[in-house]
N, C-alpha and C positions, 0 to 999 in steps of 0.2 A: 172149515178146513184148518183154522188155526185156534187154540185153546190157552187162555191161562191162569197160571194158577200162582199160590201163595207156597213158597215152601221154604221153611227154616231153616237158618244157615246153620243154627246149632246141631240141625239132626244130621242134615246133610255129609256137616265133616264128624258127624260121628264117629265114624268108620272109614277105614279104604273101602271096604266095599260096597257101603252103603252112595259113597264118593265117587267111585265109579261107576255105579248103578244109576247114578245123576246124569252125568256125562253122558248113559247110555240112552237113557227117556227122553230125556230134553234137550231144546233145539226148534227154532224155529220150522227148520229145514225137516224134521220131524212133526211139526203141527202144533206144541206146546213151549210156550215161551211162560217167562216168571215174570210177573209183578213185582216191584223193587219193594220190597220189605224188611228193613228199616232202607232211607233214602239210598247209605254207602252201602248197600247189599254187595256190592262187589268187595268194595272194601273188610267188609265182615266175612266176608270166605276165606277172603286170601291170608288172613290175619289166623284163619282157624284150621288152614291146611296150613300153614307155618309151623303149627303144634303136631301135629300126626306121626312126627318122627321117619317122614320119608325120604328117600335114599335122594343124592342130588337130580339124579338124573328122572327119577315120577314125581319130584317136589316140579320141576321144569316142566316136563308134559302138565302136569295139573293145571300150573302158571300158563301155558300158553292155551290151552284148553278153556281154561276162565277168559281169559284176553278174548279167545274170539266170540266167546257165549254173550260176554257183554257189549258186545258188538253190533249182532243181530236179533238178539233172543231177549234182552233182558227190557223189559218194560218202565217208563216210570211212571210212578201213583201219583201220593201228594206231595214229593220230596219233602217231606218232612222225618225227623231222628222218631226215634219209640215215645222218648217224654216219659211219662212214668206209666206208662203201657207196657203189660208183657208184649212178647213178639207174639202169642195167640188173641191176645186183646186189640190188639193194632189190624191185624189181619181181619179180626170179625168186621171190626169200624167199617176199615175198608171196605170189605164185602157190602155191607149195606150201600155204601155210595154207587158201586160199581162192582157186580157179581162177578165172583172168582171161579171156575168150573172148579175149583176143587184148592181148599185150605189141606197142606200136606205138613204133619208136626209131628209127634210123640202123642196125642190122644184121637181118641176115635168120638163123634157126636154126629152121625150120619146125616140130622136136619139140620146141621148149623154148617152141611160138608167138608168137615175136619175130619182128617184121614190122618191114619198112623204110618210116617211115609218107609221105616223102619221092617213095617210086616203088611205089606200088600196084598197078601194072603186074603185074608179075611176079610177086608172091606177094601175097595176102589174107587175111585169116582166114577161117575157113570157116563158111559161113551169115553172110555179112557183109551180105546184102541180107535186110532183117528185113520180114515184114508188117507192113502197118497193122494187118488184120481175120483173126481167126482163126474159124473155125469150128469148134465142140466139141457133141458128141452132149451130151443134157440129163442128164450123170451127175454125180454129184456132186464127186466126184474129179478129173475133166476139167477141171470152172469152174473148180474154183478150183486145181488146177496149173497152170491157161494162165497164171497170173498170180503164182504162187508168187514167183517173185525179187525180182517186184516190193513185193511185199508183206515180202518178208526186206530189203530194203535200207530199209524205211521207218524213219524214227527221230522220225516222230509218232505220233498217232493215228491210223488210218486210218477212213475216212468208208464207210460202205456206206449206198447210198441205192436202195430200193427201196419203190414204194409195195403191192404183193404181198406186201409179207415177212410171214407167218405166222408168229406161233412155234411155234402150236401142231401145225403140220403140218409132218411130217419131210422133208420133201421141200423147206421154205424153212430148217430150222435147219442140216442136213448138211454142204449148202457153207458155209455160216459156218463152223459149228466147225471145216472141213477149212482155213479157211483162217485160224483161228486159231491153229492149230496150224501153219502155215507164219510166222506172226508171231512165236510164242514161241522159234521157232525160229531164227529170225533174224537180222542181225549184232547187232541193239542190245536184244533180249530184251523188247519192248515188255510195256506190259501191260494196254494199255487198246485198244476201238476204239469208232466210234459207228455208231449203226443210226438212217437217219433213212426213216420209212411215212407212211400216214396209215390213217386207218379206209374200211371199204370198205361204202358202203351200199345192197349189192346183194339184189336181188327175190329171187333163190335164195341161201335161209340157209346152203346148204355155203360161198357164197365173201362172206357178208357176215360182215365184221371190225369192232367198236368196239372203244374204249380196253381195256374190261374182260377182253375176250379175248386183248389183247395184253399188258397186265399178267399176269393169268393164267400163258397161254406163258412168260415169258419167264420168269418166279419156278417155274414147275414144270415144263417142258421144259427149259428152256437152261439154266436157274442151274446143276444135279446137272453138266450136260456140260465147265463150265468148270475150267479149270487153276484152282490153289490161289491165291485170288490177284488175278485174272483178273479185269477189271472189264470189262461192258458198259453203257454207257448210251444209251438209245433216245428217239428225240424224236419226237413224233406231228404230223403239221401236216395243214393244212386238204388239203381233195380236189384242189383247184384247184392246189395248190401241186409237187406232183412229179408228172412225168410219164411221164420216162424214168429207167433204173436205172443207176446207178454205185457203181464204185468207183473211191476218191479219195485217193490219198498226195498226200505233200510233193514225191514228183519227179514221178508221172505217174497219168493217170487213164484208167478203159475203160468204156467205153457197152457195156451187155450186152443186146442187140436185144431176145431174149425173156424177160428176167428174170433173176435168180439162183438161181433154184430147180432143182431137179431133177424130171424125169420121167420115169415107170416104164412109160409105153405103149412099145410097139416103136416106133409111128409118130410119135413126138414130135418137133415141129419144133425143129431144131438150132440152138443159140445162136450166136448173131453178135456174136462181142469184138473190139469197135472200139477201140485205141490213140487219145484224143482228142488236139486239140490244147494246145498249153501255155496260152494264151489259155481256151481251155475251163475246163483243168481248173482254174483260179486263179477262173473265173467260179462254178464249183459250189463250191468251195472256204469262197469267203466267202458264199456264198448262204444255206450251211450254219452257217457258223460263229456265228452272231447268233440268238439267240432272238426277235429280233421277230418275231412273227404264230406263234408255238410253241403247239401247243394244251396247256398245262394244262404241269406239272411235267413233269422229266425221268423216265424209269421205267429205277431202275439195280440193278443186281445183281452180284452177287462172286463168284468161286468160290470156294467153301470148303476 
């Protein structure tokens, strides 16, 4: 659900309106984020929208527009400058270490996927038109590869918010650990993520959850599962306070309709992964990030 690509800064600010055709594609919050190519990519735009001869006030939107792109959206490679590499020579390298869905420049070479970003007409990369919403059977492996990339490009913490989340029941730890292991894995080898629930004070004791059981879970279910190392910390908040379930990086975030969990009936209704908006996910982001109204200490665990 998230894609990215290589795309020249020189072609980019070719034009205004190839300039704001950019602006228009790209975006995390849209499914495709850029690989930093050369290291200062941001630097090199803004240095080349400085030329374009634009009025104060579109030189301003451009500038604030880049500011937020590089915020959420923009990737980094091997921080390394070009060197005596063209910027299409740097970009192939790249590719070979770590496949690009699509090299976007001034030529076309369809098996090397270099695309002409200029005239999209004629050749595109292929699955260039990404979902918002995917829908995945309630398996464990399903949830959380819908979102694998996303989760390998992350070089925070990532946020998992779920007020369901069980530890003690395999069917809520599965998809975590699956997608813990797409995070270790990663470009930047994280090694932490956060788990924010609350307690569940329902009439049938199978699905009513307090602190102690979540404690519990997560020291004798999850702790044994985690990589050497490996730190989870979980924050408990009031009932009132989460409603819907997410997951939350630094570039993009997804509303998962029926939960994060897995389900083992045949008839189990299909989850619905919503790609949010950037707006959104900057709203759960900090909602999260503040211990005000936190019920009690954080409950953190290592792997050993």
């Amino acid at each position: 659900m998230i894609r990215e690509y290589a795309v020249n800064p020189e072609v980019i600010c070719s034009s205004v309106e190839i300039l704001q055709r950019f602006f228009s594609d790209f975006g995390a919050d849209k499914g495709r984020v850029i690989g930093a190519i050369p290291h200062q990519w941001y630097r090199d735009i803004e240095r080349r929208i400085q030329l374009l001869g634009l009025t104060t006030i579109a030189k301003r939107k451009c500038f604030d527009n880049l500011r937020s792109f590089e915020k959420s959206s923009l990737v980094k490679r091997d921080g390394k400058p070009l060197d005596a590499h063209t910027w299409v020579e740097k970009a192939k390298l790249l590719n070979g270490q770590e496949i690009f869905e699509g090299i976007l420049s001034d030529q076309v070479s369809v098996d090397e996927k270099l695309y002409d970003y200029r005239n999209m007409l004629e050749s595109v990369p292929a699955d260039w038109d990404i979902e918002q919403t995917k829908s995945v059977q309630r398996d464990a492996l399903l949830i959380s590869s819908a979102i694998e990339k996303s989760l390998r490009f992350s070089n925070r913490p990532v946020l998992f918010i779920d007020p369901y989340f069980d530890p003690l029941h395999e069917d809520s730890r599965t998809p975590i650990i699956n997608c813990i292991s797409s995070i270790t894995a990663g470009r930047f080898g994280l090694k932490k993520i956060f788990i924010h629930t609350c307690e569940q004070q329902d009439i049938d004791y199978r699905r009513r959850k307090i602190r102690t059981d979540i404690e519990r879970g997560m020291n004798e279910c999850v702790q044994p599962l985690l990589p050497q190392g490996f730190e989870v910390e979980l924050w408990v908040w009031p009932n009132n306070y989460i409603h819907d379930r997410f997951v939350i990086t630094n570039h993009v975030g997804y509303a998962y309709g029926h939960g994060l969990s897995a389900a083992q009936f045949q008839d189990a209704i299909q989850v619905n992964i919503n790609r949010i908006s950037e707006s959104a996910r900057q709203f759960e982001y900090r909602r999260f990030s503040t211990a005000a109204g936190r019920l009690g200490d954080e409950i953190f665990i290592v792997g050993a």
